[in-house]
VEXGUSE-292294 format. One record per residue: x, y, z of N, C-alpha, C in turn; residue in three letters. Coordinates in steps of 0.2 Angstrom, whole numbers, plus 5000, padded with zeros to 4 digits. Each point is the difference from the previous one (the first is absolute). Layout:
// residues N
XYZXYZXYZALA ...
This chain:
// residues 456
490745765647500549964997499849984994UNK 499349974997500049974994499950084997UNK 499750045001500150064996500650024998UNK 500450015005500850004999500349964995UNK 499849935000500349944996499650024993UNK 499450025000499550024993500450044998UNK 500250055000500250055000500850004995UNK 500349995006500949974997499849954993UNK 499749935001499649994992499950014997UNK 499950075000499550044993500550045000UNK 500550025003500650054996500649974999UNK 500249925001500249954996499849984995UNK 499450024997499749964996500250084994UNK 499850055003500050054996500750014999UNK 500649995002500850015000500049954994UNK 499849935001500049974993499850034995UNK 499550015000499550034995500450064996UNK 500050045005500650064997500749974997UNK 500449955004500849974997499649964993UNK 499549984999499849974993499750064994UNK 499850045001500150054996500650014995UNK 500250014996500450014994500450075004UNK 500750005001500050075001501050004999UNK 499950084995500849995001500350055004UNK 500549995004500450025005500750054998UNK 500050075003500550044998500350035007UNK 500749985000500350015006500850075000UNK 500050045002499450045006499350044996UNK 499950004995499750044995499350035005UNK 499850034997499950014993500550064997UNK 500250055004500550044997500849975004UNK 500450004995500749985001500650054998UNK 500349995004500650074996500449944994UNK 500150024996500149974994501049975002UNK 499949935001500849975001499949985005UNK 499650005005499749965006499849935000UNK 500249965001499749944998499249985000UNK 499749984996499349984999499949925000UNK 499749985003499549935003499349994997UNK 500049984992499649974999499949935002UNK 499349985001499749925002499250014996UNK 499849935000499350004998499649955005UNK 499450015005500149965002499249994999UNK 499749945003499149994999499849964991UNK 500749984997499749944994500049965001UNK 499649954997500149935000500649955001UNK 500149985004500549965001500349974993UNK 500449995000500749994994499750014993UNK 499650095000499950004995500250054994UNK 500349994995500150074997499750064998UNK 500550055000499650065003500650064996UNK 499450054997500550044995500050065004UNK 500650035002500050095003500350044994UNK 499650044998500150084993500350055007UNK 500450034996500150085002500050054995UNK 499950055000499850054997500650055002UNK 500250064995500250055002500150064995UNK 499750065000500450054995500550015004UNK 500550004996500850004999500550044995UNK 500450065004500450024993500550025003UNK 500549964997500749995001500450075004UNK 500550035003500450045002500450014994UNK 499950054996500550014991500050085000UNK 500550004996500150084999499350034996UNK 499949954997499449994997499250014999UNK 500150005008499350035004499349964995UNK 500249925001499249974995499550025004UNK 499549984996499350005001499849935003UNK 499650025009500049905003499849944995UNK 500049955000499749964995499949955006UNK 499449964995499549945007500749944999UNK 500249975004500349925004499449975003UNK 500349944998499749965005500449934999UNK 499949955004500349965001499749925004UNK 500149954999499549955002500449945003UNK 499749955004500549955001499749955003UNK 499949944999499549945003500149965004UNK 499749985006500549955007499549965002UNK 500449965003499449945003500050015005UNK 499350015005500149995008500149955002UNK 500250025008500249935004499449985003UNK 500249965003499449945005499450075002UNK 500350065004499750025001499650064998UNK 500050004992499850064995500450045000UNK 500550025002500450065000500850004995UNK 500150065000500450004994500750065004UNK 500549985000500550065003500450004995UNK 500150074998500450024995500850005001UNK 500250005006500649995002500349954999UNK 499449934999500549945002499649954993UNK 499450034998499549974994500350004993UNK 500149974995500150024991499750004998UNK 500150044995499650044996500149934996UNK 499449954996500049964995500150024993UNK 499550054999500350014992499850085001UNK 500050064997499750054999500750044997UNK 499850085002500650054999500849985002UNK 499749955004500749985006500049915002UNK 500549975000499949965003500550005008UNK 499749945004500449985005499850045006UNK 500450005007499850035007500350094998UNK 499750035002500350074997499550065004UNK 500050005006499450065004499950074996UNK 500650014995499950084996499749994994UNK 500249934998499649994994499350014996UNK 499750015004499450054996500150064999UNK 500450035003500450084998500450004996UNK 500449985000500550004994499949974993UNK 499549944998499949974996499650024997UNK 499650065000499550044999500350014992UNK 499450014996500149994992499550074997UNK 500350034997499550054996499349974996UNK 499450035002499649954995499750054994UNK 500149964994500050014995499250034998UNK 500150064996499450034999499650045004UNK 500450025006499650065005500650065000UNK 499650044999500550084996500450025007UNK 500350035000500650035006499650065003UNK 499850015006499750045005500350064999UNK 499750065001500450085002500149995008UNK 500850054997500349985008499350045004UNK 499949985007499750015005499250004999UNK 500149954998499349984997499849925003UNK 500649985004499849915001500650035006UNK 499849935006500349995003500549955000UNK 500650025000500649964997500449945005UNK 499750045006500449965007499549955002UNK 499249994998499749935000499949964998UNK 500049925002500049964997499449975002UNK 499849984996499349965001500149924997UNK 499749945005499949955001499549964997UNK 500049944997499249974999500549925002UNK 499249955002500249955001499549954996UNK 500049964995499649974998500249904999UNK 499549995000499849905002499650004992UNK 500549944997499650014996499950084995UNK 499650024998499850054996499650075006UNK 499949965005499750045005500350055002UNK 499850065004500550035004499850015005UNK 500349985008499849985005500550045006UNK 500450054998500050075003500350044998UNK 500350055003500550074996500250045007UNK 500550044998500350015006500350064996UNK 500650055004500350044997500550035003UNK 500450045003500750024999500350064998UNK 500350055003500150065000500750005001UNK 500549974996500850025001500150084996UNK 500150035009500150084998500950015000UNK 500150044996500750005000500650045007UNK 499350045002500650045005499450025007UNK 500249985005499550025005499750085002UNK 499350024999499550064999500650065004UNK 500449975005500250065006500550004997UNK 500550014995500550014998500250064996UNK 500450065003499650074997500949994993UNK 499450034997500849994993499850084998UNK 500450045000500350074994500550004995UNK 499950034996500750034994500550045004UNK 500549984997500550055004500350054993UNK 499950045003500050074995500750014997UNK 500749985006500450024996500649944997UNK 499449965001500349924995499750004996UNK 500049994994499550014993499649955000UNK 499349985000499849935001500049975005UNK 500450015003499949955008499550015003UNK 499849965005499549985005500449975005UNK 499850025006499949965008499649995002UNK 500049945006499349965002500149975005UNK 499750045006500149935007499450015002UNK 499949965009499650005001499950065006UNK 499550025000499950065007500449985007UNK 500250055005500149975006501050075000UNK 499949985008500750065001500649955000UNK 500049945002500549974999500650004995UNK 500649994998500350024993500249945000UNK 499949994992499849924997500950004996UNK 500249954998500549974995499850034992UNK 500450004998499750044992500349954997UNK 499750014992500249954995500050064994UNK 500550004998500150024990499949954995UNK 499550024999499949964993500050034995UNK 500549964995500149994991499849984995UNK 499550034997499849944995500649974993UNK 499749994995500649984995499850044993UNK 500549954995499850064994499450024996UNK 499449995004499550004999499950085000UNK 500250035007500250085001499150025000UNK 500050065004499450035001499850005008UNK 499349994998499950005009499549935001UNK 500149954994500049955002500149975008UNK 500850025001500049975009499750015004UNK 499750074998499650035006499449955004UNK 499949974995499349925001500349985006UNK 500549985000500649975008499950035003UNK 500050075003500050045007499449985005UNK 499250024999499749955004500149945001UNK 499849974998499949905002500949995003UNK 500450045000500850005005499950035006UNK 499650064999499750035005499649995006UNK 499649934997499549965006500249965003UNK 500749994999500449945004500450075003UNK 499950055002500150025008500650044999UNK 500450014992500650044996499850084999UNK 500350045000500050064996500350004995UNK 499850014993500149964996500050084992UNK 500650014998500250044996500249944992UNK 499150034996500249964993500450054996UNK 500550014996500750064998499949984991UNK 499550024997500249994989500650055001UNK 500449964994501050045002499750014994UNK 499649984994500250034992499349994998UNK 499850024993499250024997500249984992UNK 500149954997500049984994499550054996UNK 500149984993499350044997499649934998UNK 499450015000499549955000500249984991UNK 500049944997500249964997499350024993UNK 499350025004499750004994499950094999UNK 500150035003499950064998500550055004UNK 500549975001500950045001499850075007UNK 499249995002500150065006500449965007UNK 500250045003500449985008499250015004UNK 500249965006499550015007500250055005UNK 500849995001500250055002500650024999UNK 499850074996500650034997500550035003UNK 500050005008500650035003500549945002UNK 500049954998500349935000500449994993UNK 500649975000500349984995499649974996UNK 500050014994499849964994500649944998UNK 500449985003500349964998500649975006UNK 500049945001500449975005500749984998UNK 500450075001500650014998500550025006UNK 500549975002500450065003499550025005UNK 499449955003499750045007500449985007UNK 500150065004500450005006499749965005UNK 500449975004500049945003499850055006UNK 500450064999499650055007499450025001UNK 499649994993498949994998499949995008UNK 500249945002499749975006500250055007UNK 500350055000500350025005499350075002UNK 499750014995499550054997499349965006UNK 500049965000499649965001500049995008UNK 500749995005500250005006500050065001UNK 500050064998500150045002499250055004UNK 499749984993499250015002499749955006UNK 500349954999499649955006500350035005UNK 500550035003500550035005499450075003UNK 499750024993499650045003499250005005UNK 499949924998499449995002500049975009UNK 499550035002500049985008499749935000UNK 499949964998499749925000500449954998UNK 500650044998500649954997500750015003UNK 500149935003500849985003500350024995UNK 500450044999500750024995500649945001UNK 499849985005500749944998499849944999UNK 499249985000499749944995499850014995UNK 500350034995499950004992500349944997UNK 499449984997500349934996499850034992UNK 500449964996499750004993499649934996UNK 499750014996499849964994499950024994UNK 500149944997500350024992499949954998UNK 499650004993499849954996500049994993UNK 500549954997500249994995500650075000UNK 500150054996500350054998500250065007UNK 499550015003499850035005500649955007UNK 500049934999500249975005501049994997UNK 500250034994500450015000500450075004UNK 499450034998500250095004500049995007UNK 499649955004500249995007500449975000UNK 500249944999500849975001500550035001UNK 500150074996500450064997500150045005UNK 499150015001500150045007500249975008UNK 499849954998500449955007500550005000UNK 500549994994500749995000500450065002UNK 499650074998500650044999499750075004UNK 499349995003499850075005499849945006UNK 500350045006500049995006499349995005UNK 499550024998499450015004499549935000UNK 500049974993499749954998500049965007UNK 499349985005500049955004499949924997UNK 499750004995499949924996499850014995UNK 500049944995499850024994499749934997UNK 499550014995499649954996500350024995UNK 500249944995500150004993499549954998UNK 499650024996499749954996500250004993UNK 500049934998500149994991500650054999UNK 500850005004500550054998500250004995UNK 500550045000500649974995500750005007UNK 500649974995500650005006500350054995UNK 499950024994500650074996499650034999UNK 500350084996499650044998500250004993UNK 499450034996499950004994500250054998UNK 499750004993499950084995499450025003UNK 499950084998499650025000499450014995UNK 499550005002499650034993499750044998UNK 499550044995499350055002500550044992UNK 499350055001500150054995500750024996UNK 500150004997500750054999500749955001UNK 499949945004500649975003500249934995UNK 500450014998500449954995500349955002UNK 499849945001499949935003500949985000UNK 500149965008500750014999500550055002UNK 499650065000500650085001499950005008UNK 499550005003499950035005499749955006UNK 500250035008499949955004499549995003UNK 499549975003499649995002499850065007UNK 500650005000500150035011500850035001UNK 500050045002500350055002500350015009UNK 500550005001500250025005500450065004UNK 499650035005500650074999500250044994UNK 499850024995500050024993500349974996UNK 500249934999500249954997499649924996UNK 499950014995499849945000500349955002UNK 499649954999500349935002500249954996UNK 500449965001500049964992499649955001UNK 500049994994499449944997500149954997UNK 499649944998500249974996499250014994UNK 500150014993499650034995499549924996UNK 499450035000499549934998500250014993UNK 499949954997500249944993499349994996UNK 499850044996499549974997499250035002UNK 500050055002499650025006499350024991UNK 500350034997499750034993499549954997UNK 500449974999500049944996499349945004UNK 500150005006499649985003499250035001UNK 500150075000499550035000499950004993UNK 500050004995499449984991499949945003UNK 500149965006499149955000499550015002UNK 500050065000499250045000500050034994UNK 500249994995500050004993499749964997UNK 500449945001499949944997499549965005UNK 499750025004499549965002500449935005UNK 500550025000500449935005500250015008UNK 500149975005500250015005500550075002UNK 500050025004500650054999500249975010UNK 500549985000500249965006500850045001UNK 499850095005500650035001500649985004UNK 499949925003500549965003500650024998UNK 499849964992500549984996500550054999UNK 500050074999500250075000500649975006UNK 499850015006500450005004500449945002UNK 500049944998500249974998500650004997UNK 499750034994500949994993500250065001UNK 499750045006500650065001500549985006UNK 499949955003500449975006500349934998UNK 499849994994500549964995500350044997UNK 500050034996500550064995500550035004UNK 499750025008500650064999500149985008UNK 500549945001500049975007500650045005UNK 500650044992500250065005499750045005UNK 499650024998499350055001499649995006UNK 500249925004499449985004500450035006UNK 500649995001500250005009499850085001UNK 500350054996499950065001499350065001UNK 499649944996499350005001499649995005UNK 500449955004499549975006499950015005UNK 499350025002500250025007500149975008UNK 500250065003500549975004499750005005UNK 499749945001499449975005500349995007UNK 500749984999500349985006500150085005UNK 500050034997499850065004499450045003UNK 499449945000499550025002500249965007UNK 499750025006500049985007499650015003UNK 499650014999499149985001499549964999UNK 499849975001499249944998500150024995UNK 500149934994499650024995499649934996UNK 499550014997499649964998500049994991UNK 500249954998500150004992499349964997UNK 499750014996499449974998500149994992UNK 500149934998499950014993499849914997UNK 500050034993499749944998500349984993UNK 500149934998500449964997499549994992UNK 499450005000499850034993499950064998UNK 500150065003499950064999500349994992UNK 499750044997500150014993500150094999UNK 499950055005500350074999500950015001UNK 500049925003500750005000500249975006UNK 500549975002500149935002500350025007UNK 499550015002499950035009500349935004UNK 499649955000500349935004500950015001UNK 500250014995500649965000500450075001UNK 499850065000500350065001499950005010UNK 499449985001499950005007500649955006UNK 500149944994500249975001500950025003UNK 500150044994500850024998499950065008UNK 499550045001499950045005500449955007UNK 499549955003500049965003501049965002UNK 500149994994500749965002500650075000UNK 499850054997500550085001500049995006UNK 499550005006500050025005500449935003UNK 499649944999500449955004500650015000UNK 500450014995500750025001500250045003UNK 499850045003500250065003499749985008UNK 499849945001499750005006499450025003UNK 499550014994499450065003499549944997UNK 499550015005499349964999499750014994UNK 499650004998499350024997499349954998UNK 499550055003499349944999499950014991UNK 499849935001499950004990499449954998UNK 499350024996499549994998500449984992UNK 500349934998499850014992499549944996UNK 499750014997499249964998500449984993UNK 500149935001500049974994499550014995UNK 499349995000499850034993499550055001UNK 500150035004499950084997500150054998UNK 499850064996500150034997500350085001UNK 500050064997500150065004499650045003UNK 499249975000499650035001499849975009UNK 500350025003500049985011499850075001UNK 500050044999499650035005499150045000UNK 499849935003499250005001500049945007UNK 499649995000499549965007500049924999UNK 499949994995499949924998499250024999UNK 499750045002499149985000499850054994UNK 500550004992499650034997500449964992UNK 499350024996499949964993500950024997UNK 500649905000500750024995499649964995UNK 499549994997499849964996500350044993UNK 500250084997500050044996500950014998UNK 500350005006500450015000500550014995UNK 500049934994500549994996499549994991UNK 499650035002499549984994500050074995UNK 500450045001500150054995500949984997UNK 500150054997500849984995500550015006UNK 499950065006500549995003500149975007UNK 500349954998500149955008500450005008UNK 499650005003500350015006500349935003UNK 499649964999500349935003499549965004UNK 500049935003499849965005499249974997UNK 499749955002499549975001499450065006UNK 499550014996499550015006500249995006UNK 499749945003500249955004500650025004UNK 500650024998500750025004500150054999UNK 499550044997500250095001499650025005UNK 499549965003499350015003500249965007UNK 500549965002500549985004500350025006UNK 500650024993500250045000500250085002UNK 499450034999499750065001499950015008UNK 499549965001499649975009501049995001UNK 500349975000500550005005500550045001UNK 500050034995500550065001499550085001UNK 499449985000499850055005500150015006UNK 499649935003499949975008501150035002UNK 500349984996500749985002500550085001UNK 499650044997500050074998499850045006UNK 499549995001499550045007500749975006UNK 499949944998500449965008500950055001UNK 500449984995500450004998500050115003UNK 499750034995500050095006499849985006UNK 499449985002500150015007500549995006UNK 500449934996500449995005500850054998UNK 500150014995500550024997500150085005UNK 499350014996499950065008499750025006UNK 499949955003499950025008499449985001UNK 499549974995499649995000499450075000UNK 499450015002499550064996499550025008UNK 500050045000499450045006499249954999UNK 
């Protein structure tokens, strides 16, 4: 018995010994699928003492652009409690990158640091984040973090007779819910980044480039079998898209949903409204009219953005759209809001015929926008979405973010510190794009699953 009682002793004493060690905590980590909720704590410092957490990351943005990653990092300083511990969930951040209680806030608030050159792509690891903890000047542990984007089992191929496209589920005989995804007038194969990390929440998952602009610094296309210009594109694009998914053995043909973002989230509304097959739909950062088209060749104001049945559609035409753009001339903001704006002022005959007719969707739909967006005034368009249908008796779930910007779709867990610091502005606070982003993913995943029957 006193061996037994010596014993339990000495692995009390050693539980201490270990709980007072310096150490910081990552929950589920150390690898994470990137959007998952993360549980930082810091536990084993001195009782009510402050205590710095760094994070670290090569980082480079999702852009037609394809940079070179660059170092972030990010810092924030807190008091432990009675007990030495520190939860990031419910602790503030005193002063640093960030202030106040904020659990993503090392992630989001992450800062480029000045003076370390930009990595070649595949030359750093971009999905880890690394930790330090310091008392003082001392450093008194480190820890680290793998937010991968899409889970290892997720088989993705090109689809050969969509130009650019990609599909991505997960292996197994069961037939899953599908999702089309749109990106916006970014165009390329930018969306194609979407198909996996949609694909590990359990979707088969069809990312669709509708057009291929020519690259801005040196006028070549990505993909030339894609319109050069977003003009008069058919609303029936999308049908291209169910049709291939019709031929796939893992895919329920009656749970096709769409997503669309920004420009892309007007083509689904489009689609929802006037092709039958749509089971739900996401619109992120929409519009509720259609515009002009634009691209090569297309003389601003003549032509529609979207087409239906061999028809264009009418439009109401942007104001100022030129004129706007020489603020990359003159070095001043170029904030393409305002375009859209003084064209929904100018030519207010132009609006009803332009709008679309949302009250004709009858399927789950999910509106996601935001109130500072500066590519164009998504909030209050989402908004106008939202009361079309009230009147008509129809639901709709609706995400709108007072102060964020266009830029919603990511995780919440990556560096918005950049976002608005070049000429053209997208919108929102760090802080609320980074919010923001976390809830209208989490609300996104939720929102298909149940829209669709939920996932195998």
């Amino acid at each position: 018995m006193t061996t037994l009682r010596t014993i339990a002793a000495l692995g009390a004493f050693a539980a201490f010994t270990a709980a007072a060690e310096p150490v910081i905590r990552i929950e589920p980590g150390p690898v994470v699928l990137d959007g998952n909720a993360i549980h930082l704590s810091i536990a084993g410092v001195p009782p009510r003492s402050e205590v710095t957490l760094s994070a670290q990351r090569w980082f480079a943005p999702v852009s037609t652009q394809r940079p070179r990653p660059r170092l972030f990092r990010s810092e924030a300083v807190f008091k432990a409690d009675d007990d030495g511990r520190v939860d990031l969930r419910t602790a503030p951040s005193l002063r640093g990158t960030y202030v106040g209680a904020d659990p993503r806030g090392p992630f989001w608030s992450m800062q480029p640091l000045a003076g370390v050159e930009r990595a070649e792509p595949g030359s750093v690891d971009t999905s880890e984040v690394r930790f330090e903890l310091h008392i003082a000047t001392k450093q008194q542990a480190t820890s680290r973090v793998r937010l991968v984007p899409s889970l290892p089992e997720v088989l993705t191929i090109a689809v050969d007779s969509l130009p650019g496209a990609v599909f991505a589920t997960l292996p197994g005989t069961k037939k899953r819910p599908a999702i089309v995804v749109i990106g916006g007038s970014e165009g390329g194969s930018l969306v194609t980044t979407a198909a996996a990390p949609l694909a590990s929440h359990g979707f088969a998952v069809l990312a669709l480039p509708v057009f291929s602009p020519p690259d801005s610094r040196t006028g070549t296309r990505e993909i030339p079998a894609l319109p050069a210009e977003w003009a008069d594109m058919p609303v029936e694009t999308l049908d291209r898209a169910r049709a291939w998914l019709a031929t796939r053995p893992e895919v329920d043909s009656k749970r096709i949903a769409l997503h669309g973002t920004s420009m892309g989230a007007l083509l689904v509304l489009l689609g929802a409204a006037h092709l039958e097959w749509p089971a739900a739909v996401v619109a992120s950062v929409p519009s509720d009219l259609v515009w002009d088209g634009w691209g090569p060749g297309v003389e601003l104001g003549t032509r529609s953005t979207f087409s239906l049945r061999g028809k264009p559609l009418p439009f109401v035409p942007l104001v100022g759209y030129e004129e706007e753009l020489k603020g990359f001339e003159r070095q001043e903001p170029v904030i393409l809001r305002r375009t859209f704006e003084q064209g929904r002022a100018k030519y207010p005959d132009r609006v009803a015929p332009a709008r679309v007719p949302v009250e004709r969707i009858r399927v789950p739909l999910l509106v996601i926008g935001a109130d500072d967006d500066q590519m164009w005034p998504s909030g209050a368009m989402a908004r106008n979405i939202v009361e079309s249908r009230k009147a008509a008796g129809l639901q709709t779930e609706a995400l709108i973010f007072r102060d964020a910007g266009h830029s919603l779709y990511d995780t919440g867990y990556a560096p918005t510190t950049t976002y608005n610091t070049g000429l053209r502005k997208t919108g929102g606070t760090p802080e609320a794009n980074a919010r923001a982003q976390a809830e209208a993913w989490t609300r996104t995943i939720e929102f298909l699953r149940r829209a669709l029957g939920g996932t195998p």
